[in-house]
Structure formats: C-alpha cells, structure tokens
N, C-alpha and C positions, 0 to 999 in steps of 0.2 A: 504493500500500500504506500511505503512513505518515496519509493520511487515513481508511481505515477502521481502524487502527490507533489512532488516537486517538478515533475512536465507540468502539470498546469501551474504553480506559480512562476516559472521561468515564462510563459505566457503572460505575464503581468509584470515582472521585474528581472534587472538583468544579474546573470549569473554572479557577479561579485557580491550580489547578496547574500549568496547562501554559502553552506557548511555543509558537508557529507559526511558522516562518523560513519565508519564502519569496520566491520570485523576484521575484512580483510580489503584493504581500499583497493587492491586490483578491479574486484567486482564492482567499484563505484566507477572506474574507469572512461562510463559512456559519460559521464558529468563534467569529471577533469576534461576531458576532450572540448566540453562547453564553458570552460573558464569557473570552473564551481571547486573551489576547495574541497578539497578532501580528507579526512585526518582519520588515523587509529584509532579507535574506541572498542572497550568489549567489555559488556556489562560484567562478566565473569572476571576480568582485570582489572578492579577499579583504578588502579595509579594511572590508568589507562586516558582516565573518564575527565578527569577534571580542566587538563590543557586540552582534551577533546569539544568540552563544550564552554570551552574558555569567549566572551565578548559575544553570548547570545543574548541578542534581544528576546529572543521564544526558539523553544527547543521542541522537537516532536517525538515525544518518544513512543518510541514503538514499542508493543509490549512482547515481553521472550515468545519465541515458539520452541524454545529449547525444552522436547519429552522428557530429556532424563535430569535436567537441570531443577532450584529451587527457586522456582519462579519469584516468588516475594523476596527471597535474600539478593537474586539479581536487579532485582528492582530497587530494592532498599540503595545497592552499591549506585543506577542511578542516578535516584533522588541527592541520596547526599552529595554525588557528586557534581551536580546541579544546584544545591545550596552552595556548595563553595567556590563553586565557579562565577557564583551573582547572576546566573541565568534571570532574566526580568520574567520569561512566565514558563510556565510548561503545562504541555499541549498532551495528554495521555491517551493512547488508542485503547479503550476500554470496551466493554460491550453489554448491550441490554438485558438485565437481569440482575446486575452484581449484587451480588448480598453474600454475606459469610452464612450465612444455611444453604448456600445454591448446592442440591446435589451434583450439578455442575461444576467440575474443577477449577476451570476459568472460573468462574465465574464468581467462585469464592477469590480465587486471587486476583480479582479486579477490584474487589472491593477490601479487600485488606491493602494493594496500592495507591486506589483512594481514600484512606485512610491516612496513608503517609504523606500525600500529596498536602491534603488539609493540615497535618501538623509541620508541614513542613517552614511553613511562615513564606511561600513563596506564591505568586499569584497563581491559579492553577485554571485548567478546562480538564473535562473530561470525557471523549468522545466516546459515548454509549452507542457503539454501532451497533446495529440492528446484523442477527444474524448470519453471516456472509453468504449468499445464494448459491453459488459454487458448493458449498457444502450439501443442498441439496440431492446433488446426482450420487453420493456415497450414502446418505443419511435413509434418501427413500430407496434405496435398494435397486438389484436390475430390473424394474418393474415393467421396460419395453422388454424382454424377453419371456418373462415371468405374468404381464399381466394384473401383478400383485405386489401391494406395497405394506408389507409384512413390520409394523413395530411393534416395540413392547410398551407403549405409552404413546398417547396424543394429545395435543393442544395445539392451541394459536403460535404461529409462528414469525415474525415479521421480516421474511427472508429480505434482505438488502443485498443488491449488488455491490460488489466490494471497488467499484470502479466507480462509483456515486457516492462511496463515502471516502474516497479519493481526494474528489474533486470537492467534495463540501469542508473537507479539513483543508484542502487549499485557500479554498473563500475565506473559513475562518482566519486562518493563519494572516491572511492581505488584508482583513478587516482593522476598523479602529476599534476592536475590543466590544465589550458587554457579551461577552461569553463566558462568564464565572461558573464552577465548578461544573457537576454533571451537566451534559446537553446529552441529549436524545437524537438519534438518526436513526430514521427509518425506514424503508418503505410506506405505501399507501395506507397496506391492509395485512393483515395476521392469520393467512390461512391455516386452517390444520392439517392434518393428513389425509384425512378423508377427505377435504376440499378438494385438497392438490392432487388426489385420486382422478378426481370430478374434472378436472382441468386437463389432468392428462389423459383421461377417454377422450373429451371432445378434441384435443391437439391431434391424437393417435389415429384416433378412428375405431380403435376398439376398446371393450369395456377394462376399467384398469378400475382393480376394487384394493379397499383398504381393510389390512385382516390385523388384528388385535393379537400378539402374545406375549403370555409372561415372561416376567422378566428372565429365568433361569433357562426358559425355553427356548428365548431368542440370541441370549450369549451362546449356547450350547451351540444351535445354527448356524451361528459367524463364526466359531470356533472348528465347528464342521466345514466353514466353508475358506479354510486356512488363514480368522485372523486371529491374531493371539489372543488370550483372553483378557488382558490389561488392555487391550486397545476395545475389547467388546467393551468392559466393564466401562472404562470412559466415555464410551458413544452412549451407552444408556443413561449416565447421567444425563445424557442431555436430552433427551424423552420423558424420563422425569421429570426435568425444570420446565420443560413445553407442557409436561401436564400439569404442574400445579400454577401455570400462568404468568412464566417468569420471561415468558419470550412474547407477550401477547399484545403489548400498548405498542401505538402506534404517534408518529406524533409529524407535524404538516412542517416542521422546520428544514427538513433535508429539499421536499422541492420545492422553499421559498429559495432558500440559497442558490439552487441548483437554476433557480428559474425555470423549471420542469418539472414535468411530472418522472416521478423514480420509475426506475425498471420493478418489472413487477414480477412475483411465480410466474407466471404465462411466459412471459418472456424467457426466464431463465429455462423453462423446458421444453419451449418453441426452437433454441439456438439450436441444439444436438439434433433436435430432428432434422429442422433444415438441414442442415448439413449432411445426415444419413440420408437424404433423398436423393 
C-alpha cells in the first residue's frame, strides 16, 4: 500500500519531498530513480529507525506483515523511534475492527498500536481500512469451481479495495490536517457471505450457495486441503470477528476523498472473471 500510496502523492508534489524507509532500499529502487530519498529502516532494528525517520513532517507507517515476528514489540521499536526522531505526526495503517477482544489477531494488535500511538504524546491518525478485497478470493474459497462458498462463521463484511485506501491515505497525507486519531475507510456497503454468494450466481451464471461449518470442521478441511493448521486457525479468526460484527460499519468518508464512488464486492469478483473469459 504505502508504494502506490506515494505514486499518487508524487502526482501532487515533487519527489524531494518525500523519504522511503525500507528494509532493504534496493527494493525502493523504482523511487530513487525518481529523485525520492531512500534510507535503511527495519522495525526489527531499531538503531535503524530513528536517523531513518529523522526531519519528518508525517511518517506513514505501515503496519508488520511479518507471521513469525511480535507484531506490537515491532511496533513499539517504531513508535519510539518516531518520538525521538520529533516526527510532527504519524499516519498508522490500521484496520476496521480493532479492539483487544478481536478474535482476530490483527486486529487485537491494531488496537494495542493504537494504544501507543495515543500515549505516545505525538499527533497521530489512524487509518481503519476496511477489509482489503483481494482477500476475498482466498477467504471465500474456490467457489467458481466448487459452486460453494463453505465458512465456519458469517457476517457483514466491508471489503475495501486496497488500491482506494491507497489513494485516500495519499489525500490525507497532502491534506491541511483535521484527521485526529481513528478515521474509518470503507467501502459502500458490508456484504456477508451469503450476499456475496448472491453476487457471485448473478456475475457466474450459475447458482453459487453459501454453506455454514463448524468451526473444527472447517480447519480440518483446509488442513485437508494442504494448509497448515496455524494459518486455518488464523483465517477463522476472522469469520468470527465478521460474525460478531467487527467488520460490519461502513462509513461515506473514503468516497468523499476519493471523489468517487469505492470499488465494491461486485467489482472485486467481476475482475477474475473477466479475465477467465
């Protein structure tokens, strides 16, 4: 995200404004090419961090996607090193739901980073993106093959393209501020799975139904169907948080920014077809 994130602010200012931290700045490469600084950072080496985000006006920080990593202690490294660096605000990719009860992993550690952020004494945002879409095509199963879109929990979802909440943390970041703590980005609307059933018969052409299983029944399945069972167990967190309504609100601030209407389910399961035709 915080790469196409910075195409569109380079559409708005030019490259000497910005900083690149990254792990390994080879991979920041295509920026340096565009006069964009580039510097070493890795949350996991804090000495790393603080001449990384040394003379930021607003930092964006991205949150780990590191599995084997502890997510909060990475974070912690940083935050602090964001305080000491005098960072004037920071910009957090967070996502809708966080609460420290989320049976959702993230979801718990979004909200113990927004925690830090608040004590942090530094001005802060916190971008509650709405579920990333892409995630859809592994979450609801092969169900163009299958027919069937088999979970162990249902609720309202507010699938967000991750390429809309891209461009809306671009807007923020070029904005004159009044975005204090949590913001909400969303999509339209919070289908559930039986919706997005519903959605994807009339796309398909044929009937595509949503079937209900327990919880131990449907790890078993995905474990049958070679994935580990720590990676079952974490997907079903997040059929739990869908069911007790943790992914459900929806809020009209993404396509004010955007000056558009969001991409919507339809859309995210309309691409892959087209393309198979």
């Amino acid at each position: 995200m915080n790469g196409a994130t910075l195409d569109h602010l380079l559409q708005r200012m030019p490259p000497s404004r910005f900083v690149v931290v990254a792990r390994d700045p080879a991979k920041a490469q295509r920026f340096a090419d565009l006069g964009v600084t580039v510097r070493r950072g890795d949350y996991a080496d804090p000495s790393s961090l603080a001449a990384a985000f040394d003379g930021a006006d607003q930092l964006l920080l991205i949150s780990s996607s590191d599995p084997a990593g502890n997510t909060a202690e990475l974070h912690r490294n940083a935050v602090d090193a964001a305080v000491r660096a005098g960072v004037g605000r920071i910009l957090y990719t967070s996502h809708q739901g966080a609460a420290l009860g989320s049976p959702f992993g993230p979801g718990h550690d979004h909200a113990v980073t927004e925690g830090m952020l608040a004590e942090s004494g530094l001005p802060w945002t916190s971008l509650r993106n709405g579920f990333y879409a892409p995630s859809l095509a592994w979450l609801a199963g092969p169900w163009r093959d299958t027919g069937v879109i088999a979970v162990p929990g249902d609720g309202p979802v507010s699938w967000t393209a991750r390429a809309d909440a891209a461009e809306a943390a671009a807007v923020i970041l070029a904005s004159d501020g009044g975005f204090d703590g949590p913001v909400t980005l969303t999509a339209s609307a919070a289908p559930t799975f039986d919706e997005v059933a519903e959605i994807a018969s009339e796309l398909s052409g044929r009937d595509v139904t949503r079937v209900l299983m327990g919880d131990d029944e449907w790890v078993a399945a995905q474990v049958a169907g070679g994935q580990p069972e720590r990676m079952a167990r974490f997907m079903l967190g997040m059929y739990q948080a869908a069911a007790e309504g943790l992914f459900a609100g929806t809020d009209p601030l993404l396509g004010s920014l955007l000056e558009r209407e969001p991409q919507s389910v339809r859309d995210a399961l309309e691409a892959p077809l087209s393309a198979a035709r």
